[in-house]
Residue frames as qw, qx, qy, qz and C-alpha x, y, z in Angstrom:
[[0.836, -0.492, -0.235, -0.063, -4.35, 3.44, -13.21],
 [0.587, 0.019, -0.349, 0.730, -0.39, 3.72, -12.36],
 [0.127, 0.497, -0.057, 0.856, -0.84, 7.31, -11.89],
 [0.677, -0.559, -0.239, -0.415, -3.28, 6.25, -9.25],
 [0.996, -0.028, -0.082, -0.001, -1.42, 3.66, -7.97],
 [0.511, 0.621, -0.411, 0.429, 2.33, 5.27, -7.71],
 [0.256, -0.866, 0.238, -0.358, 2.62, 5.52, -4.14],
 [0.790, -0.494, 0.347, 0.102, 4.63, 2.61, -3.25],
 [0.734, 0.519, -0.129, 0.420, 6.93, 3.34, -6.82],
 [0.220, 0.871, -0.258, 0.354, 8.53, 5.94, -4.43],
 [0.466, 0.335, -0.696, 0.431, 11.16, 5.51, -1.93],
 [0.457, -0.446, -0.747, 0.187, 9.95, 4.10, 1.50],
 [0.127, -0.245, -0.449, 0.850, 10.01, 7.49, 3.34],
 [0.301, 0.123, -0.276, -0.904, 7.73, 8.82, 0.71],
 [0.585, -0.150, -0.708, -0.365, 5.53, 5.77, 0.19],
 [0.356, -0.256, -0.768, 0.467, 5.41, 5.10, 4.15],
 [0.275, 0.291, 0.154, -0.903, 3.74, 9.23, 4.78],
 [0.403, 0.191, -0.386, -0.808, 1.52, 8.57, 1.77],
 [0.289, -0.217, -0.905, 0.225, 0.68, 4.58, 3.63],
 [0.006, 0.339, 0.618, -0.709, -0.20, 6.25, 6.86],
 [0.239, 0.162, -0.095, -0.953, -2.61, 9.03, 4.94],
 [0.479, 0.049, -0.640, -0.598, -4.69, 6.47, 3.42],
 [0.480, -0.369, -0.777, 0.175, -4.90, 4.08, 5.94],
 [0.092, 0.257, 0.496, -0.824, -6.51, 7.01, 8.32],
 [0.541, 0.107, -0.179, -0.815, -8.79, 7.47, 5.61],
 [0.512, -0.119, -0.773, -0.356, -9.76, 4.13, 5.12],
 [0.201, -0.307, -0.715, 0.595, -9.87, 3.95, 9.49],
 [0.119, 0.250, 0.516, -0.810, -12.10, 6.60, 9.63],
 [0.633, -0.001, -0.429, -0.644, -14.56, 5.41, 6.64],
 [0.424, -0.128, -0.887, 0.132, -14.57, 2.17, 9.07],
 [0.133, -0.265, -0.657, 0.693, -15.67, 4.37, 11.85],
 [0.453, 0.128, 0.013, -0.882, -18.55, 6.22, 10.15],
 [0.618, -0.034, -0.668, -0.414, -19.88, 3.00, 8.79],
 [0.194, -0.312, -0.802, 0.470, -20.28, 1.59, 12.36],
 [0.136, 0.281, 0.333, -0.890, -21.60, 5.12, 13.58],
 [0.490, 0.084, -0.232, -0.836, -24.26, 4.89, 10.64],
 [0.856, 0.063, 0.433, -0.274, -25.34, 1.07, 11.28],
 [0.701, 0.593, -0.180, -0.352, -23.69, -0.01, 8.17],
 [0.933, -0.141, 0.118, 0.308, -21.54, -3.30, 7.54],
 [0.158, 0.932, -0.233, -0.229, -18.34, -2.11, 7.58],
 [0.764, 0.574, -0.293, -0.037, -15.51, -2.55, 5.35],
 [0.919, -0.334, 0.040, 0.205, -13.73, -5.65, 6.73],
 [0.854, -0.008, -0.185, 0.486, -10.28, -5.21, 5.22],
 [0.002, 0.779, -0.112, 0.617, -10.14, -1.75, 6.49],
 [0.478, -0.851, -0.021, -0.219, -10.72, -2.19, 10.07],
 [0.715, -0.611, 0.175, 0.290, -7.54, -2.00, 12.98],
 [0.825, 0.312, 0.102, 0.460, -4.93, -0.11, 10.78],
 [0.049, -0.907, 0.188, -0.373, -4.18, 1.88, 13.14],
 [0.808, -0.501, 0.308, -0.019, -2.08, -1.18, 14.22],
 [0.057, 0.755, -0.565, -0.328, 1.07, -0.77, 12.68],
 [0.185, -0.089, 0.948, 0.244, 1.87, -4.94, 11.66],
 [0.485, 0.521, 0.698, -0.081, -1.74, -4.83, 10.05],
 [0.386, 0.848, -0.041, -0.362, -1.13, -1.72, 7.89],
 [0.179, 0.523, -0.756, -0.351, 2.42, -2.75, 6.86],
 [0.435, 0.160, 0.885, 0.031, 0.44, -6.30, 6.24],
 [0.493, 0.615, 0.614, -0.047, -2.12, -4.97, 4.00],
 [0.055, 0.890, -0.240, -0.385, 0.13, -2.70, 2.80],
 [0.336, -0.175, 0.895, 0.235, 2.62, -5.93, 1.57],
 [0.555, 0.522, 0.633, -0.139, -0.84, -7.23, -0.34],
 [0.364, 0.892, 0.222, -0.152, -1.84, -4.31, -2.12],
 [0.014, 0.732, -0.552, -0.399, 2.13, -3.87, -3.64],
 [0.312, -0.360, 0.848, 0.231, 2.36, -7.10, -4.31],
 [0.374, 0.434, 0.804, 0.158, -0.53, -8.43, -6.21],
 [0.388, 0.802, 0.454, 0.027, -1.72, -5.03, -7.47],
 [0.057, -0.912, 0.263, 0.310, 1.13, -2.12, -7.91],
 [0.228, -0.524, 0.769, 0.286, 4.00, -3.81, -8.53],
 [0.525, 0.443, 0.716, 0.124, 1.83, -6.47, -11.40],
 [0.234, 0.946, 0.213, -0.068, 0.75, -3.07, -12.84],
 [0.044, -0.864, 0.422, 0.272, 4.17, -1.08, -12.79],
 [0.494, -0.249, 0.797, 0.242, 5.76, -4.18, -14.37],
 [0.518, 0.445, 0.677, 0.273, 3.76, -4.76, -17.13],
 [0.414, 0.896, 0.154, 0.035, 3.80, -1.22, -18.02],
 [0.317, -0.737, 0.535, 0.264, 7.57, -1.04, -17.48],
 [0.561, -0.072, 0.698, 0.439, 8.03, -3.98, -20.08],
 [0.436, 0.798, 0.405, 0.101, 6.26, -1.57, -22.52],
 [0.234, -0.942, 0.146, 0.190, 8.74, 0.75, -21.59],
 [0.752, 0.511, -0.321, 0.266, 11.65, -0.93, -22.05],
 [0.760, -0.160, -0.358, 0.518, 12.31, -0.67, -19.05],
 [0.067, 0.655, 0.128, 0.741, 11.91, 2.86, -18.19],
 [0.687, -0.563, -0.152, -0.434, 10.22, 2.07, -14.89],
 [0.711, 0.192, -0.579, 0.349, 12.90, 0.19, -13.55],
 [0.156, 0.290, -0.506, 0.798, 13.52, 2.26, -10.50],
 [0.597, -0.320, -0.306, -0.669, 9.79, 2.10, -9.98],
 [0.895, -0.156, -0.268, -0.320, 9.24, -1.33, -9.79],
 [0.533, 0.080, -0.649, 0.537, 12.52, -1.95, -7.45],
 [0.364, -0.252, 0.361, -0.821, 10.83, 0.89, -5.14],
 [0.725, -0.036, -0.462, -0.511, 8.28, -1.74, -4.79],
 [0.872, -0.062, -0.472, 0.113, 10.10, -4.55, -3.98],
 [0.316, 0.202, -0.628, 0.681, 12.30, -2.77, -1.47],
 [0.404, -0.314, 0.333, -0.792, 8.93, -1.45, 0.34],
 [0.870, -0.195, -0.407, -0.195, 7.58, -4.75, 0.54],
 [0.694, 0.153, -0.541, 0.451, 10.78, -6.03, 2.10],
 [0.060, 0.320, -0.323, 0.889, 10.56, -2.87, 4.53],
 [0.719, -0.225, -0.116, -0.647, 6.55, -3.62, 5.25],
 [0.882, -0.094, -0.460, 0.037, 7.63, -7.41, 5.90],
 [0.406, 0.334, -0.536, 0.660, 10.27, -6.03, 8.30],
 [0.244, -0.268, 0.394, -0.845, 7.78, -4.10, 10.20],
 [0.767, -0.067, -0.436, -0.467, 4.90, -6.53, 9.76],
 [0.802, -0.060, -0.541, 0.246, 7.27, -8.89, 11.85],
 [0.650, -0.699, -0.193, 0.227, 7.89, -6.59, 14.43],
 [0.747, -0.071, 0.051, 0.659, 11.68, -5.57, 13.55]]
């Protein structure tokens, strides 16, 4: 699953390009599900509004990357270290933009 899951281990410029990429995919799996009748997937939709991507963007480090990169970093010994600080600084960056700043 990390290996999935790495893009916010890297430094924000890298983890911010590799944001944006997904969240178009996920925007335009919102828009075919309309176009086909189909309920579409709520926490997808409007993330082509910058303070909602770097919001759901805050979520999905915190409760599911950064849990994950941690718990295989304390298997490590700490190996991961640099990882799981990428993390926490892109949260901090997401919360920045999230607020506007």
């Amino acid at each position: 699953h990390c290996v999935d899951l790495y893009a916010p281990t890297k430094k924000f410029e890298l983890s911010q390009i590799w944001a944006k990429k997904i969240n178009n995919e996920f925007s335009n799996q919102v828009k075919e599900e309309g176009e086909r009748g189909l309920a579409v997937t709520v926490f997808m939709l409007n993330l082509e509004k910058r303070s909602v991507m770097a919001k759901q963007e805050i979520g999905f480090i915190k409760h599911i990357v950064r849990p994950l990169w941690s718990v295989v970093n304390s298997f490590l010994d700490g190996y991961l270290d640099e990882a799981v600080k990428n993390c926490d600084d892109n949260s901090r960056e997401w919360e920045k933009i999230a607020e506007g700043n």
